[in-house]
Structures are given as structure tokens and as C-alpha cells.
Backbone as CSV, one residue per row, in Angstrom:
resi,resn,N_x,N_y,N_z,CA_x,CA_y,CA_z,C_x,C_y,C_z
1,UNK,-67.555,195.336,-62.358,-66.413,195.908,-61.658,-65.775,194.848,-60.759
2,UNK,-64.809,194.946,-60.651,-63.727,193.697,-59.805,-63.743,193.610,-58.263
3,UNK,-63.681,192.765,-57.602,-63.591,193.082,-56.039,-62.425,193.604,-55.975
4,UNK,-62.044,193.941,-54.783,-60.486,194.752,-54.159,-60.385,193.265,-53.434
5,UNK,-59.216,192.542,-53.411,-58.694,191.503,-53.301,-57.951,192.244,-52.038
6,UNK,-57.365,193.532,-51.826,-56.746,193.913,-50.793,-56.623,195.299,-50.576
7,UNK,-57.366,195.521,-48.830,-57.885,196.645,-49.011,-57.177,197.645,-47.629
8,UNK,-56.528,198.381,-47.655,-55.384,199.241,-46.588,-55.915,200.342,-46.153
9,UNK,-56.267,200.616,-44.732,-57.172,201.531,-44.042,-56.725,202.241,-43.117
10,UNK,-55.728,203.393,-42.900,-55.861,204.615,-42.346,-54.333,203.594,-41.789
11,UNK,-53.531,203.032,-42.563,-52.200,202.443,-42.283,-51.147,203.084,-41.452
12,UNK,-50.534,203.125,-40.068,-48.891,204.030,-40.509,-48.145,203.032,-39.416
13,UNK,-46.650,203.346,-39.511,-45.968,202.402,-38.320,-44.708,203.472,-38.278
14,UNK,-44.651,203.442,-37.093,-43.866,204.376,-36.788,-42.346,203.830,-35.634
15,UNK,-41.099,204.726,-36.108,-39.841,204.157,-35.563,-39.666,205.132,-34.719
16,UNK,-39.947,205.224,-33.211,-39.813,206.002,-32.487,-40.971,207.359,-32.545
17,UNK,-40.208,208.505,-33.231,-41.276,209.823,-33.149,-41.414,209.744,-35.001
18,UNK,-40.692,208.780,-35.500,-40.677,209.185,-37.347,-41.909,207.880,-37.534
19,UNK,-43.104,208.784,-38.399,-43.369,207.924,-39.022,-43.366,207.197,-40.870
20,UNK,-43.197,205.997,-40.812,-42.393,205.532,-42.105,-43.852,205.426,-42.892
21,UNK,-44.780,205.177,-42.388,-46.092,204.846,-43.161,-47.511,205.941,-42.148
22,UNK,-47.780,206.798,-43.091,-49.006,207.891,-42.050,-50.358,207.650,-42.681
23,UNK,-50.834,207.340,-41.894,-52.232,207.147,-42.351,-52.525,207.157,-43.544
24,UNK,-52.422,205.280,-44.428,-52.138,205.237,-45.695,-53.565,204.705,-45.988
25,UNK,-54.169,204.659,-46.722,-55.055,204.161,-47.284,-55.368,203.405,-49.261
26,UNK,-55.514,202.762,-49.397,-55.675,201.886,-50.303,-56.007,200.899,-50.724
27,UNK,-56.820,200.546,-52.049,-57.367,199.090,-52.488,-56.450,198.446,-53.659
28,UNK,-56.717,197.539,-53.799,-55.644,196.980,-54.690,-56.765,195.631,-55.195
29,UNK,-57.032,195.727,-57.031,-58.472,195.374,-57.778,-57.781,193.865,-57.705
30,UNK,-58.621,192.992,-57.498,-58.131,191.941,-58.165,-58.364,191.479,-59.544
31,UNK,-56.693,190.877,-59.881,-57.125,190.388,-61.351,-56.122,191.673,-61.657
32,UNK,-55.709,192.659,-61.577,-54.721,193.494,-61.254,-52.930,193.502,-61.148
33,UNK,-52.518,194.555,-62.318,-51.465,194.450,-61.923,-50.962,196.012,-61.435
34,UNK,-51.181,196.149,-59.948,-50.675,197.370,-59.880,-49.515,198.150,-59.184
35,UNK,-49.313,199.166,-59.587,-47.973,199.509,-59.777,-47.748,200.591,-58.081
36,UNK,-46.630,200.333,-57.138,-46.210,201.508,-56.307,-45.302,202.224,-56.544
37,UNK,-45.302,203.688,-56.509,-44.229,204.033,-56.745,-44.053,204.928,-55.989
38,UNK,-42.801,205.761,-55.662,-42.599,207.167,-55.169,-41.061,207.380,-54.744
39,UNK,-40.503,208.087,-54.627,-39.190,208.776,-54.162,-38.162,207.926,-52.942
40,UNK,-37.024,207.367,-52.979,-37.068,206.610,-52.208,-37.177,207.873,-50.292
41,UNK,-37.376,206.264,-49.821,-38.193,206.956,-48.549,-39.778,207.562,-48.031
42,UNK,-40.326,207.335,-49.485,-41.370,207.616,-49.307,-42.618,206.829,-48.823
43,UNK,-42.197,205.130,-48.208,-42.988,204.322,-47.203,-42.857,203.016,-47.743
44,UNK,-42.835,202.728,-49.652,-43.051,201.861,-50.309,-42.841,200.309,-49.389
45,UNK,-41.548,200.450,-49.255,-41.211,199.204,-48.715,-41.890,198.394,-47.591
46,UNK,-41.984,199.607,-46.491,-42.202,199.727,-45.185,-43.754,199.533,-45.215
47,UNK,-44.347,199.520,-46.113,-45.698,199.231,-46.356,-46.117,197.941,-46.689
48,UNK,-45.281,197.551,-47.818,-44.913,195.951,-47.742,-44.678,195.026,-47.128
49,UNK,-43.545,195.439,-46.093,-43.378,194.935,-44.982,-44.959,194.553,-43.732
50,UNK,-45.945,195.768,-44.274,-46.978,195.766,-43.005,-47.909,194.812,-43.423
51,UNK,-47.796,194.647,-45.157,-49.178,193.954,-45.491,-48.513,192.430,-45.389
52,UNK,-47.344,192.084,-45.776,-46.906,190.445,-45.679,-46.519,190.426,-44.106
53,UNK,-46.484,191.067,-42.987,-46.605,190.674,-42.197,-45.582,190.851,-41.122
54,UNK,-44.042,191.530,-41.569,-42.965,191.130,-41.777,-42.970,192.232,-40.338
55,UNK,-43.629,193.363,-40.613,-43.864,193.968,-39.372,-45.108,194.171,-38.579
56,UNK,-45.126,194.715,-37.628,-46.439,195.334,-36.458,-46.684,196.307,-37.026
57,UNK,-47.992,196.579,-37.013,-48.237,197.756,-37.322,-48.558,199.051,-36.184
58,UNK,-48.644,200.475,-36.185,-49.008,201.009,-35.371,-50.394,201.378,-34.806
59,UNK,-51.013,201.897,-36.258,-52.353,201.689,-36.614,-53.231,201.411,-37.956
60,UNK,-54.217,201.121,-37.428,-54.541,200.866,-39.125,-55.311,199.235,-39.130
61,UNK,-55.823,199.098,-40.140,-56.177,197.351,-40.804,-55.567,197.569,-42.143
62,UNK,-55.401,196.021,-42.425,-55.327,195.065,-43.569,-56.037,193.794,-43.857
63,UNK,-56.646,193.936,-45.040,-58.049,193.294,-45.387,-57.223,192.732,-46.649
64,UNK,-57.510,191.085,-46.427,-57.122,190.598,-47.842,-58.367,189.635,-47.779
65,UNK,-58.758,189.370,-49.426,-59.754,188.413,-49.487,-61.249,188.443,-48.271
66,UNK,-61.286,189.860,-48.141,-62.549,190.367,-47.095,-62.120,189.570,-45.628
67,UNK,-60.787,189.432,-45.424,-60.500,188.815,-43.948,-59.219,190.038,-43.561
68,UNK,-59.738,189.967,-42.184,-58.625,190.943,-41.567,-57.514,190.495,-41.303
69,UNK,-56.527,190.743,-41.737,-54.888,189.755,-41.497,-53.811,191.030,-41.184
70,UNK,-54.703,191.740,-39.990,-53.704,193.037,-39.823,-52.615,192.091,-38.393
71,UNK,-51.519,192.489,-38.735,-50.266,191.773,-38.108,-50.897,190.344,-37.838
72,UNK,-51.249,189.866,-39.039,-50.949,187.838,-39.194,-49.651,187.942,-39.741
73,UNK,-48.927,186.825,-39.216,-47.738,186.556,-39.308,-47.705,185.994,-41.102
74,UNK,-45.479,186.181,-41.257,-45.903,185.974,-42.964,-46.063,184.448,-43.269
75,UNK,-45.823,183.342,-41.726,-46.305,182.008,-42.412,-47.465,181.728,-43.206
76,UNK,-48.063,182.424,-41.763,-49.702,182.341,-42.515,-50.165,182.799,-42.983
77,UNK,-49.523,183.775,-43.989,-50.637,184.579,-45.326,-49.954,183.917,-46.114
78,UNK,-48.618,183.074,-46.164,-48.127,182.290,-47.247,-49.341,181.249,-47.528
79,UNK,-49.770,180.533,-46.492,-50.854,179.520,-47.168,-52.322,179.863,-47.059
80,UNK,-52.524,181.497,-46.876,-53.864,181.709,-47.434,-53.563,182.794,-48.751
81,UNK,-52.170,182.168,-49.451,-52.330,182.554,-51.094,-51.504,183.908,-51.398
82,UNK,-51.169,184.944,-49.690,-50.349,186.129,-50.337,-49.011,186.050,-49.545
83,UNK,-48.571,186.572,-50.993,-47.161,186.098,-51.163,-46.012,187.199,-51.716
84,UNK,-44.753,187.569,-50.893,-43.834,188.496,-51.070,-42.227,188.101,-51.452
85,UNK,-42.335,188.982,-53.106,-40.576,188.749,-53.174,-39.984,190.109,-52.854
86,UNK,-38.805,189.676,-52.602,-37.928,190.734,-52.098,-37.030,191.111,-53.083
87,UNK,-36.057,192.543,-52.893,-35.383,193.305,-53.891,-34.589,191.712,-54.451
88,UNK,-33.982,191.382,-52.776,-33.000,190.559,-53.645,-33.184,189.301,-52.908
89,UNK,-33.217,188.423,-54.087,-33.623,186.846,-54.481,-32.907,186.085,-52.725
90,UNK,-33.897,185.226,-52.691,-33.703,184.279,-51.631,-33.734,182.723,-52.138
91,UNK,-32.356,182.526,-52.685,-32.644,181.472,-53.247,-31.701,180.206,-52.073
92,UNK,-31.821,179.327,-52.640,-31.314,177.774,-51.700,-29.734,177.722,-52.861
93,UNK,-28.750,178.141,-52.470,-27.664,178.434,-53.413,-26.993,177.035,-53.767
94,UNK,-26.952,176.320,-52.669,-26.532,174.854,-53.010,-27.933,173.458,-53.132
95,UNK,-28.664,173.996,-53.898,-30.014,173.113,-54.266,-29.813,173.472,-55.899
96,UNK,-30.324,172.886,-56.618,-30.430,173.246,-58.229,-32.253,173.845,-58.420
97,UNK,-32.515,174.522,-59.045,-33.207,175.114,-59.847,-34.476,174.130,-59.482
98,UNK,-34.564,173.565,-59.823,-35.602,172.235,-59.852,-35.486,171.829,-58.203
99,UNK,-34.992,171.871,-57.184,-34.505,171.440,-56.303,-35.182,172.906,-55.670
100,UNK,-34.936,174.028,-55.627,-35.157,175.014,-55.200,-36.873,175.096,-54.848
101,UNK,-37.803,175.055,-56.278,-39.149,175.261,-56.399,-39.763,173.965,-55.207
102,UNK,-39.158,172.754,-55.607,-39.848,171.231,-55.014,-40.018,171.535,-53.391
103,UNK,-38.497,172.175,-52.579,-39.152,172.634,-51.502,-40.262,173.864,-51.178
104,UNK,-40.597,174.850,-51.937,-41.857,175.500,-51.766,-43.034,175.168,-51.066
105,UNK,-43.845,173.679,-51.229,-45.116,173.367,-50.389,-44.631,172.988,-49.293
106,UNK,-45.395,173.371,-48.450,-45.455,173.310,-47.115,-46.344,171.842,-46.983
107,UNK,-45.869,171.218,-45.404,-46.349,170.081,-45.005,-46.432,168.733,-46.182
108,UNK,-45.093,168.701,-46.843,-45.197,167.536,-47.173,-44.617,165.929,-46.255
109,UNK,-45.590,165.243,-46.920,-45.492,163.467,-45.956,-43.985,163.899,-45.614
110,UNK,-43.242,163.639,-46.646,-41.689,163.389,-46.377,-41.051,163.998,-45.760
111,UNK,-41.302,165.298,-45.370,-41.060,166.369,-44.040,-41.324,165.016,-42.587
112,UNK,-42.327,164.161,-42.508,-42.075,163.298,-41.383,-41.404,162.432,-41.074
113,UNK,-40.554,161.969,-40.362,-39.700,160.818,-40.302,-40.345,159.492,-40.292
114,UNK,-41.399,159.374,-39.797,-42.529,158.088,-39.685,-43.255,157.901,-40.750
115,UNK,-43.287,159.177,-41.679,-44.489,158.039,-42.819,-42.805,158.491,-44.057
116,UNK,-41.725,158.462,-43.946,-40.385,157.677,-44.567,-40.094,156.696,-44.504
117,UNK,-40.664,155.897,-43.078,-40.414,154.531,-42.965,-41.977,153.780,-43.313
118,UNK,-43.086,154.320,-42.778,-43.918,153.656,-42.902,-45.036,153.875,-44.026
119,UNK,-44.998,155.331,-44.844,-45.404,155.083,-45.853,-44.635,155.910,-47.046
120,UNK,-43.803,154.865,-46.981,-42.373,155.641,-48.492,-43.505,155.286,-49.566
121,UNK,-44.281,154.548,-50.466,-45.050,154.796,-51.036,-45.774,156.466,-51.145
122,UNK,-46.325,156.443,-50.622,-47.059,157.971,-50.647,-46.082,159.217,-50.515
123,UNK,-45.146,158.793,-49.713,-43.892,160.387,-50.045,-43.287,160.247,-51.228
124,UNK,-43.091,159.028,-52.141,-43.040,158.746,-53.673,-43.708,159.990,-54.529
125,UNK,-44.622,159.106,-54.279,-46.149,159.702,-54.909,-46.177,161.515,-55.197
126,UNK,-46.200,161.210,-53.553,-46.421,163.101,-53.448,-45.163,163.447,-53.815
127,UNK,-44.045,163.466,-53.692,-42.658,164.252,-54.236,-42.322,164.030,-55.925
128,UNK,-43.448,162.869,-56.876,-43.310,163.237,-58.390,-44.208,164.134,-58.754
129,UNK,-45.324,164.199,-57.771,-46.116,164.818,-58.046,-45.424,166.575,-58.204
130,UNK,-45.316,167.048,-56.813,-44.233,167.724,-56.736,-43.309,168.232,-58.149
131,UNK,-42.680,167.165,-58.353,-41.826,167.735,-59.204,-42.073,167.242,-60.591
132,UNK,-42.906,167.026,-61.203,-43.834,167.518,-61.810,-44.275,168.796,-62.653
133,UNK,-44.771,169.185,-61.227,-45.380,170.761,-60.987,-43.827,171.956,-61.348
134,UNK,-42.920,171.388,-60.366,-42.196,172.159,-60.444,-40.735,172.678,-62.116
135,UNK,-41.452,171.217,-62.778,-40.625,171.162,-63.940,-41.742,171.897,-65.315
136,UNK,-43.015,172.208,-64.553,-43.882,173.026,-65.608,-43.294,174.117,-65.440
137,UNK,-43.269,174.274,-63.784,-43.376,176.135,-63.583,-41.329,176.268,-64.461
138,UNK,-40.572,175.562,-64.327,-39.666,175.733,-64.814,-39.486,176.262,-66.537
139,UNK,-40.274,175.229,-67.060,-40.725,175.502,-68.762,-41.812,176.819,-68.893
140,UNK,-42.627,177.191,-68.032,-43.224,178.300,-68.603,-42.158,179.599,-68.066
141,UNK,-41.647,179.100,-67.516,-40.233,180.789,-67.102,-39.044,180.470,-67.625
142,UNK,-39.372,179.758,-69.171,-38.029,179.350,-69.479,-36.562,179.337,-69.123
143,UNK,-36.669,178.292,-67.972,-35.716,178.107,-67.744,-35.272,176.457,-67.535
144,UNK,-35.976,175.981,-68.591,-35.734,174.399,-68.548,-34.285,174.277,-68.774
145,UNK,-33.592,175.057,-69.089,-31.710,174.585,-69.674,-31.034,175.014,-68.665
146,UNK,-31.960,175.358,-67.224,-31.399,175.441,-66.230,-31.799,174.700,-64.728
147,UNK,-32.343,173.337,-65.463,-33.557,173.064,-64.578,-32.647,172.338,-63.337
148,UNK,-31.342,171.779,-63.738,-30.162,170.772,-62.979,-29.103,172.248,-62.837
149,UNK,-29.091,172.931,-62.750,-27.978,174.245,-62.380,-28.341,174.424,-61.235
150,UNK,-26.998,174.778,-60.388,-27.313,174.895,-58.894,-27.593,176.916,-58.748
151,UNK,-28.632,176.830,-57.907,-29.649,178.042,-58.120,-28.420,179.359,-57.951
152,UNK,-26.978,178.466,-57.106,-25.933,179.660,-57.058,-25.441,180.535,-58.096
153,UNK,-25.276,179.444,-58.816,-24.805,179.922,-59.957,-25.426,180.974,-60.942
154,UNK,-26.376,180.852,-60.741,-28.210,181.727,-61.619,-27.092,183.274,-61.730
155,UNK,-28.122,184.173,-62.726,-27.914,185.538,-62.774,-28.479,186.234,-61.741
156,UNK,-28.294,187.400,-61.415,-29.317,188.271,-60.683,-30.931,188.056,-61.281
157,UNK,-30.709,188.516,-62.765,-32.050,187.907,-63.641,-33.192,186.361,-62.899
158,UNK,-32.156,185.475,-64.020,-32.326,184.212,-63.337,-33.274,183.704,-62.014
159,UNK,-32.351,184.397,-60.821,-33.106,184.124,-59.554,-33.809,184.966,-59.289
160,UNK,-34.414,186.130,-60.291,-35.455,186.573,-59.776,-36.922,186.030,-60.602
161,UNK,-36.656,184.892,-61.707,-37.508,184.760,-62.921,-37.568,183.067,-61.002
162,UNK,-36.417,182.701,-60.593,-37.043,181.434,-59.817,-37.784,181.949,-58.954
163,UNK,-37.521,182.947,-57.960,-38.067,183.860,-57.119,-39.701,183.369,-57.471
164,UNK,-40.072,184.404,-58.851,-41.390,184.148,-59.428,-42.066,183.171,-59.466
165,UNK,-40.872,181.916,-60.153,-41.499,180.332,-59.840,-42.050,179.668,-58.965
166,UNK,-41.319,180.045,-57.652,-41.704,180.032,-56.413,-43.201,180.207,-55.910
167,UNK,-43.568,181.311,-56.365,-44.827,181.476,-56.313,-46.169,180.721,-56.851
168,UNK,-45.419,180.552,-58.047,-46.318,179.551,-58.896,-46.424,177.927,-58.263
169,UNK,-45.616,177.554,-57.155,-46.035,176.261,-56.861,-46.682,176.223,-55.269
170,UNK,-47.807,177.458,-55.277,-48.208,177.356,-53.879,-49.423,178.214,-54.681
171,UNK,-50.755,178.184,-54.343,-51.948,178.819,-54.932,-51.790,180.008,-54.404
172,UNK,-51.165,180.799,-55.558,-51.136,182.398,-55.077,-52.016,183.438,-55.650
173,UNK,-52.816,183.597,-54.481,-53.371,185.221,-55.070,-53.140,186.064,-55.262
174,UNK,-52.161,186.804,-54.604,-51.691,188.126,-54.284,-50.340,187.817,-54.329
175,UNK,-49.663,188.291,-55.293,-47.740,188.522,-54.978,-47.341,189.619,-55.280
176,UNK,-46.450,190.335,-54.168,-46.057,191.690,-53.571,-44.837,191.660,-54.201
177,UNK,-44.403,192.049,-54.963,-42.950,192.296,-56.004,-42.428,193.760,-55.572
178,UNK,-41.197,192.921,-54.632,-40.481,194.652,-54.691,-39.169,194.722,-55.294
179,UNK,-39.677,195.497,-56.191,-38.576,195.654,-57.116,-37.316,194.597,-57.849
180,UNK,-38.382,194.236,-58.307,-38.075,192.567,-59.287,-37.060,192.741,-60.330
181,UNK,-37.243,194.015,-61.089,-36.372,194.547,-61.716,-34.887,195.353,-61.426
182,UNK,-34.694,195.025,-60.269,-33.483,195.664,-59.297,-32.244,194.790,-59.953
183,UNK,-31.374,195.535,-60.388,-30.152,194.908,-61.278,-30.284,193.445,-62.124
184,UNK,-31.465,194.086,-63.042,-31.795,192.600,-64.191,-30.891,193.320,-65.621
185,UNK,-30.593,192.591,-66.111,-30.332,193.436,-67.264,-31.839,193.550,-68.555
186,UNK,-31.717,194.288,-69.379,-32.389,194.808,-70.135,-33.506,193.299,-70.936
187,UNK,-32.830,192.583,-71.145,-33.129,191.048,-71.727,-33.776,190.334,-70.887
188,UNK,-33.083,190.167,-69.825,-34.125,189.255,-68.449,-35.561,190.018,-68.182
189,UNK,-34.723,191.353,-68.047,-36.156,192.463,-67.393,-37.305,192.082,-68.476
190,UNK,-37.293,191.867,-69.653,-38.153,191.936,-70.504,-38.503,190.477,-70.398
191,UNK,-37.916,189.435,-70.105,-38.743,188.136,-69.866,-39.604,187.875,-68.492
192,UNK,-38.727,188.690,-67.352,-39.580,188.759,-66.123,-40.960,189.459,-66.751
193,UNK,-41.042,190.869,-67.206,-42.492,191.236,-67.660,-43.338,190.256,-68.278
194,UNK,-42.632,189.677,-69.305,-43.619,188.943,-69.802,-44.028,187.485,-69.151
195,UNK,-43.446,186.760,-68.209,-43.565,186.099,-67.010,-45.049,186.707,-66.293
196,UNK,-44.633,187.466,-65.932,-45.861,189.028,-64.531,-47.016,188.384,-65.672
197,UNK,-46.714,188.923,-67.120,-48.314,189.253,-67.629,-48.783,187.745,-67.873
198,UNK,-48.157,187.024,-68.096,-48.862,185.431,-68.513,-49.754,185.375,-66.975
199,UNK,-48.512,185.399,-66.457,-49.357,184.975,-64.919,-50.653,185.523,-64.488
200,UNK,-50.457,186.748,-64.796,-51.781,187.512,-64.417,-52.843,187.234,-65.857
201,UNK,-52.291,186.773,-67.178,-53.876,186.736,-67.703,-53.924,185.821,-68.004
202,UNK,-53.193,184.202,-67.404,-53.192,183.134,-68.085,-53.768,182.183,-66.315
203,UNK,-53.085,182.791,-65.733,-52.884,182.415,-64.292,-53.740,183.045,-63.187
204,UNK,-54.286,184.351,-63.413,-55.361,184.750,-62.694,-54.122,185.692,-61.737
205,UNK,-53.071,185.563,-61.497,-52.353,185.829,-60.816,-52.842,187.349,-60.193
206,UNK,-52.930,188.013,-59.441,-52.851,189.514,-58.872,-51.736,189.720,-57.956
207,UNK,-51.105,191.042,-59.150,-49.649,191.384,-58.720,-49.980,193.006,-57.946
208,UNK,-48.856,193.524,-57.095,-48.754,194.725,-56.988,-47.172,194.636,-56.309
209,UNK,-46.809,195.927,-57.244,-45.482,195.834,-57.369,-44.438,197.205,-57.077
210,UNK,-43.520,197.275,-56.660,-42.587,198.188,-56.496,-41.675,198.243,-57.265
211,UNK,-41.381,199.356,-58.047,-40.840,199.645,-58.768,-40.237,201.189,-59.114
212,UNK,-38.721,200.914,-59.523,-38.327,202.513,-60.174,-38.434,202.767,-61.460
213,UNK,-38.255,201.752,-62.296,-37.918,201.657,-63.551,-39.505,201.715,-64.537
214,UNK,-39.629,202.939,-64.809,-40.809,203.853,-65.054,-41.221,203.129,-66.866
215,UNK,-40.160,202.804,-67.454,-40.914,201.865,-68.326,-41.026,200.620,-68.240
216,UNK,-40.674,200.466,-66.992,-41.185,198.769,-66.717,-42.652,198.716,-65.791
217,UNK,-42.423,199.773,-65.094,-44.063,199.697,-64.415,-45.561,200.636,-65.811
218,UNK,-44.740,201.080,-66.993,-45.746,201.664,-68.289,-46.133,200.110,-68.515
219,UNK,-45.637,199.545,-68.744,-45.645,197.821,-69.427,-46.475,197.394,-68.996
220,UNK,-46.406,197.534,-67.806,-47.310,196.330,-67.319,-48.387,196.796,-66.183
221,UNK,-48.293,198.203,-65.636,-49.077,198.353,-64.082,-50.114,199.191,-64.607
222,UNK,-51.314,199.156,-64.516,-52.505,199.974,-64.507,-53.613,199.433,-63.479
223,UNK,-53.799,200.149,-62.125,-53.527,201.535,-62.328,-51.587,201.584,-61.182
224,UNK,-51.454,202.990,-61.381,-50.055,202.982,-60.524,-50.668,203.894,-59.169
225,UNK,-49.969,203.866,-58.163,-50.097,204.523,-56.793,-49.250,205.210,-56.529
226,UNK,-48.813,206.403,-56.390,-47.699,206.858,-55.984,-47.785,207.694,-53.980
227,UNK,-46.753,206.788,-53.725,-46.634,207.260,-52.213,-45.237,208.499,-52.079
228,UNK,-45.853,209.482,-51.064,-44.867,210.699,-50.807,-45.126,210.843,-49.344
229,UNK,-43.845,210.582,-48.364,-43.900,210.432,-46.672,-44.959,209.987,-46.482
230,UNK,-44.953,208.930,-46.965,-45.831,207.669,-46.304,-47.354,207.662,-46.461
231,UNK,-48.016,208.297,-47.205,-48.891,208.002,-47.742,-49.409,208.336,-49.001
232,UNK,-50.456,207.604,-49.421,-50.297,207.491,-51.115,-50.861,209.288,-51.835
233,UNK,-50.479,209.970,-52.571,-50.575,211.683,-53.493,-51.308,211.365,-54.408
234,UNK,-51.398,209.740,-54.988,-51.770,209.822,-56.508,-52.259,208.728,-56.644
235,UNK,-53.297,207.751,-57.739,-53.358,206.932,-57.791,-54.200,207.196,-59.545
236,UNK,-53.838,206.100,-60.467,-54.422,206.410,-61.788,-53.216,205.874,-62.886
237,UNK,-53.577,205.880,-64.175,-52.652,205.525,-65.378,-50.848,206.116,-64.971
238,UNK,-50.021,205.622,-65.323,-48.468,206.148,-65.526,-48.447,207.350,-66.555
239,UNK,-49.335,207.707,-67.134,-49.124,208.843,-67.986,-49.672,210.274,-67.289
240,UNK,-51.072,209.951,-66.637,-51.482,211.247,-65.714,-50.368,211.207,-64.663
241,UNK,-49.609,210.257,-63.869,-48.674,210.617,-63.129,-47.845,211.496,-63.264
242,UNK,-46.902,211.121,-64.571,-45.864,211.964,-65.145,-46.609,212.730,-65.182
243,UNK,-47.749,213.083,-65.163,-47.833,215.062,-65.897,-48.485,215.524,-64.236
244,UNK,-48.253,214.814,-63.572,-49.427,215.712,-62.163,-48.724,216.373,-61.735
245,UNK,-48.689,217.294,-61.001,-47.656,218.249,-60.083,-46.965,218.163,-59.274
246,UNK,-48.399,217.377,-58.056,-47.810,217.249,-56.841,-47.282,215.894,-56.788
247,UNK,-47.051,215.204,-58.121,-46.286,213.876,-58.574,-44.973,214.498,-58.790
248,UNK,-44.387,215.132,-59.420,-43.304,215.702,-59.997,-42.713,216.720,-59.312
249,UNK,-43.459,217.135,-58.307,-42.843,217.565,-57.209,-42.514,216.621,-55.805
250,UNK,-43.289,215.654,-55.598,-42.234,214.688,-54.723,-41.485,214.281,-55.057
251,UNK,-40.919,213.858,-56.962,-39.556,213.923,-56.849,-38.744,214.737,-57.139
252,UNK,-38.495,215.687,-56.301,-37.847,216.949,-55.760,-37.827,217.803,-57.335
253,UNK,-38.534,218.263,-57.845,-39.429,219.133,-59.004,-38.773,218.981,-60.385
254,UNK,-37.732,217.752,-60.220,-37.510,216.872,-61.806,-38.243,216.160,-62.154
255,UNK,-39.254,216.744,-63.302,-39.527,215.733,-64.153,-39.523,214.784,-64.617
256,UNK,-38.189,215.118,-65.616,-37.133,214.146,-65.937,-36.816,212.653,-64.667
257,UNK,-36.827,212.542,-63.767,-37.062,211.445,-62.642,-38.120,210.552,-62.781
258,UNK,-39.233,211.147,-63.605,-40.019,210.316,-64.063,-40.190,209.247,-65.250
259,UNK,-39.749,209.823,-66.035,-39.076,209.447,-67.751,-38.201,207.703,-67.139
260,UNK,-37.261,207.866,-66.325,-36.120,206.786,-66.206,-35.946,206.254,-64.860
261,UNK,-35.442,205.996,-64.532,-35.028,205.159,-63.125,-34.699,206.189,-62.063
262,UNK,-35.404,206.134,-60.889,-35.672,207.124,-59.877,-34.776,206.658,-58.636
């Protein structure tokens, strides 16, 4: 059986007297690709927000990698491996593609002004190295015919397949995908999936992800979680979901909401 790579304990954060997350609880397997889902408003985001860091929490822990990182800031879960994309792409619009990924590592030589003058050798070194790396992660997310395109120009698609890349040039354990599939078209969406799954069975990668688009989280998420006012109703396969009750009744007693994009 797998360890829980990340483990969420009696969670909520609250905006005044509303709370957005109520005493949530959850593990998340590593080696895992698993799926959140629920009605909008029902915490998803706001939960995301608690585990990368982005907010305080009210009460509760967060356990990643058996260490407590309840409100560690999101620098520093970036370089102990967990890592968050957002609906919509944060890209460097006037950098190119290749240019975009190379800044990703943190603390490189050439970030110093003193070893530019005194050891340009080694900021050489380390920045082919660098890019390198960053012209693999480019070819396995096929997007080598875009490797000199300035990242502005990209599709919605596009910068969410660099988004992904991103990840790949910093040792990531854990990447928090919210809603990756948020205005991709039908063609990209299907290369981002198959991106997710290399990563996770080629790459070790462990994803957990937000999502509406109910045959994009069948594809790829087992098991799925579904959250209703802020804490999780359900947790198990996308097929017992659709048929549970008190699943199909948080989204307000259509079915049909489940089938397609919620």
C-alpha cells in the first residue's frame, strides 16, 4: 500500500463569520493522480490555496512528506518539491518558451553580480546545463516548434502544457492543478492529459487536481474527492460518484451536471 504523500486534518479558514473550508479532512496516496471536485463554491480552491500556502489557515494541519508545513509560506514548499498551477497560466509574456522554463531554478550563480564577474565560467556551465534541461522538458510536452516563440503569443492550451513544464524543471513531488483544463480546446486538453499521465508513470510525478470537466478527471483521476461547503461528502472511483446521492444532490439534484462540465 502507498504512503499518503499529503495528509489534511480537521482543515477550515474562515472570511469573517463564513466559513470557505469546515473541518476538512483528507489524504492524498502518493504516486497518485487524484481528482477534486464539487459545485462551484464548495471550498475546492480555497483549500488549495491552504495547502500551497497562499493562505493562513484558521484551523487545522497540513502534512506533506510526514512534515508539518501548515501556513509555510509558498516559497518554501516550492523547494521542498510541492508545487501549484493556477486556473490561469502565469507565464513571462515577453521571454520565449525556452526562456520562460530556464528561469524556474531558484539560486542560480548568475542571479549574483560577483560570481558574473568573477566566475563567468561556472554561470556558463550552470545556465547550459539549465537549458539543457529545459529543451528536454520542452520535447517531452511537445512543444519543440515552439521552443524560440515568445510565451505571449502561446494558446490558452500552450501556456498551460508550459505551466506543466515548469514543474518539471524543479524536483516536484506534489503538483496542485487547478483546473488545467479551463478554456483548452478539445486537442490540447487531450495532450495536457497525456502530459499528467507520462509524468505520473514515467516521472513518479503525484498530481491532485481540480477539475469540472468530468471526462477529463474519468481519464485520468482515481481515486476522486468530492467537496460540498467545504468539506469533502465523497471520496472513491468517478463512476460510484455519479451514481451517489448525496453526490448528485450537491449539485443541486441534476444528474446530468455530472455527465459534462459543472
Amino acid at each position: 500500500m502507498s504512503e499518503d504523500i499529503l495528509e489534511i486534518t480537521n482543515l477550515s479558514k474562515y472570511f469573517g463569520g463564513l466559513a470557505a473550508v469546515s473541518n476538512c479532512s483528507l489524504k492524498v496516496k502518493k504516486g497518485t493522480i487524484t481528482g477534486i471536485i464539487g459545485p462551484n463554491g464548495s471550498g475546492k480552491t480555497t483549500l488549495f490555496n491552504l495547502i500551497a500556502g497562499n493562505l493562513k489557515t484558521s484551523e487545522g494541519r497540513v502534512r506533506f512528506n510526514n512534515e508539518d508545513i501548515t501556513n509555510v509560506p509558498s516559497y518554501e514548499l516550492f523547494s521542498k518539491g510541492l508545487l501549484r498551477t493556477f486556473q490561469i497560466a502565469h507565464e513571462f509574456t515577453n521571454l520565449t518558451v525556452l526562456e520562460n522554463l530556464m528561469m524556474v531554478p531558484g539560486n542560480q550563480s548568475g542571479e549574483k553580480l560577483m560570481n558574473a564577474f568573477l566566475k563567468p565560467s561556472l554561470v556558463k556551465k550552470e545556465e547550459n546545463l539549465i537549458k539543457e534541461k529545459a529543451k528536454e522538458v520542452v520535447e517531452f510536452l511537445n512543444l519543440g516548434h515552439l521552443m524560440n516563440e515568445l510565451a505571449g503569443n502561446l494558446s490558452g492550451g500552450q501556456k498551460k502544457l508550459l505551466e506543466l513544464g515548469r514543474t518539471m524543471m524543479v524536483d516536484a513531488k506534489l503538483v496542485l492543478l487547478d483546473e488545467v483544463g479551463a478554456g483548452v480546446n478539445r486537442t490540447l486538453l487531450k495532450d495536457l492529459g497525456t502530459a499528467i499521465e507520462k509524468l505520473n508513470k514515467e516521472k513518479g510525478y503525484t498530481f491532485c487536481m481540480i477539475e469540472h470537466d468530468m471526462d477529463f478527471i474519468g481519464r485520468l483521476c482515481d481515486p476522486v474527492i468530492v467537496m460540498a461547503e467545504g468539506s469533502v461528502l465523497f471520496e472513491g472511483s468517478v463512476e460510484n460518484a455519479k451514481k451517489n446521492e448525496k453526490v448528485i444532490e450537491s449539485y443541486l439534484g441534476r444528474g446530468s451536471k455530472l455527465k459534462d462540465k459543472n
